[in-house]
C-alpha positions as a LaTeX table, in Angstrom:
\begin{tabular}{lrrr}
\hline
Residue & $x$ (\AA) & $y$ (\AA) & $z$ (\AA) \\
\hline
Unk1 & 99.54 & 280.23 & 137.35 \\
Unk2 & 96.00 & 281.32 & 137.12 \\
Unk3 & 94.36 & 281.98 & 133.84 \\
Unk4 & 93.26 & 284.95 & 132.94 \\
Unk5 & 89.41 & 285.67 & 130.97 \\
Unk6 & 89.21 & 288.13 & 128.22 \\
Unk7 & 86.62 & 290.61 & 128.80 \\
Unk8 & 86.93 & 293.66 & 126.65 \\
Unk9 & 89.30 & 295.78 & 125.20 \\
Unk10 & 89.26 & 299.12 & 122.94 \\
Unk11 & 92.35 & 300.89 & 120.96 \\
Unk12 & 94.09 & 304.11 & 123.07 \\
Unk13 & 91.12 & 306.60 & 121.27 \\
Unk14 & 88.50 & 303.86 & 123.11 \\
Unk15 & 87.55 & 302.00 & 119.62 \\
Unk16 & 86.13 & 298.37 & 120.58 \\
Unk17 & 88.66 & 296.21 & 119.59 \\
Unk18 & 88.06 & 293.19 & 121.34 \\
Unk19 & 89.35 & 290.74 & 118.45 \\
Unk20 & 92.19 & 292.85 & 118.07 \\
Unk21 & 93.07 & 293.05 & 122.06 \\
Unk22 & 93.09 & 289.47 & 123.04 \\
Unk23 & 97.10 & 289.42 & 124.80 \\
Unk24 & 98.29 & 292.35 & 123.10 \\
Unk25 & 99.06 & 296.20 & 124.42 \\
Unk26 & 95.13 & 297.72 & 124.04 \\
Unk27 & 93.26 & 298.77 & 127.18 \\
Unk28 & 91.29 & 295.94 & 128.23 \\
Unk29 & 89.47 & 293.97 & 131.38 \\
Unk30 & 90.17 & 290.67 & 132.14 \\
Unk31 & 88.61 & 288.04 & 134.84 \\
Unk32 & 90.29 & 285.96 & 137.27 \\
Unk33 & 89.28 & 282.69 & 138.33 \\
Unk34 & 88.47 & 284.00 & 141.77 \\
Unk35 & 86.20 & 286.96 & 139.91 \\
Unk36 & 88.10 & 289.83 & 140.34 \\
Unk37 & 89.17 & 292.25 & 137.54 \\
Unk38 & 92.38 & 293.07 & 136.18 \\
Unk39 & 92.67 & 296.71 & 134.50 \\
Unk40 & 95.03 & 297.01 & 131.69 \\
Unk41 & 96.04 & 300.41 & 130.73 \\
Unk42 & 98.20 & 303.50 & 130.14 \\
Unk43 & 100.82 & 304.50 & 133.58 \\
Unk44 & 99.49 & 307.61 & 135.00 \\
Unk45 & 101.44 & 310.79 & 134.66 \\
Unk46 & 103.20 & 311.99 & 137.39 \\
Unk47 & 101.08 & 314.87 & 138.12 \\
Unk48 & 98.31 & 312.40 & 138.45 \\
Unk49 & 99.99 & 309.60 & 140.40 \\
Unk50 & 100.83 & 313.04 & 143.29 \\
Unk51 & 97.35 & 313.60 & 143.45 \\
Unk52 & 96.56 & 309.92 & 144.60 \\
Unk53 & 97.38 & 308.04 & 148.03 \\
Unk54 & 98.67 & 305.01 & 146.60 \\
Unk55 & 99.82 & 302.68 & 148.98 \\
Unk56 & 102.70 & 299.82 & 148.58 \\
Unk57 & 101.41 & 296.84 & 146.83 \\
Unk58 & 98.77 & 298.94 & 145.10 \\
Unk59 & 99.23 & 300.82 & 141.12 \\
Unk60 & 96.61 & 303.03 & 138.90 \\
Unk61 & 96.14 & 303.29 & 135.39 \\
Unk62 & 94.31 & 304.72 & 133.25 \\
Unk63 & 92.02 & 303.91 & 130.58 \\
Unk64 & 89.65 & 305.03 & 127.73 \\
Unk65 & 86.09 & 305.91 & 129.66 \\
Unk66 & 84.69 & 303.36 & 126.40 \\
Unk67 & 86.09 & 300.81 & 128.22 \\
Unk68 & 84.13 & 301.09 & 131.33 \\
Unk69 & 81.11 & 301.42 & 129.06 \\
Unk70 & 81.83 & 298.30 & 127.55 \\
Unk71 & 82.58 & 296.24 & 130.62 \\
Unk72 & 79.57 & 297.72 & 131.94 \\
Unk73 & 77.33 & 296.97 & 129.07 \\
Unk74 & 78.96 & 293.29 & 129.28 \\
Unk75 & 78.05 & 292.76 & 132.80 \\
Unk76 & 74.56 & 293.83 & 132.17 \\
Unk77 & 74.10 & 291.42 & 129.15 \\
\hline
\end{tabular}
């Protein structure tokens, strides 16, 4: 199985937590060995899952807008 890198993560209110995150339930990014992303976070309500066209093989979740911050900051560094 591939191996995942830990990116980033925050707590649910979008704390940084990345010490805390490593494998455990916080939002977070990880990398692939191929350089993708995976997304880690909350299932979407129903009333947001209607509004999306989600097609088979596909999910969303959703996570803290810190999070994006911090991946992007991370990218940039």
């Amino acid at each position: 199985m591939a191996r995942l890198r830990f990116i980033v993560g925050t707590d649910h209110q979008g704390n940084p937590r990345d010490h805390e995150c490593r494998g455990k339930t916080c939002p977070s990014v990880y990398e692939t060995e191929g350089g993708d992303y995976i997304v880690q976070g909350a299932l979407l309500a129903s009333g947001h899952r209607a509004e999306l066209a989600i097609p088979a093989g596909e999910d969303a979740v959703r996570v803290p807008g810190a999070l994006l911050k911090q991946l992007a900051a991370r990218i940039r560094a």
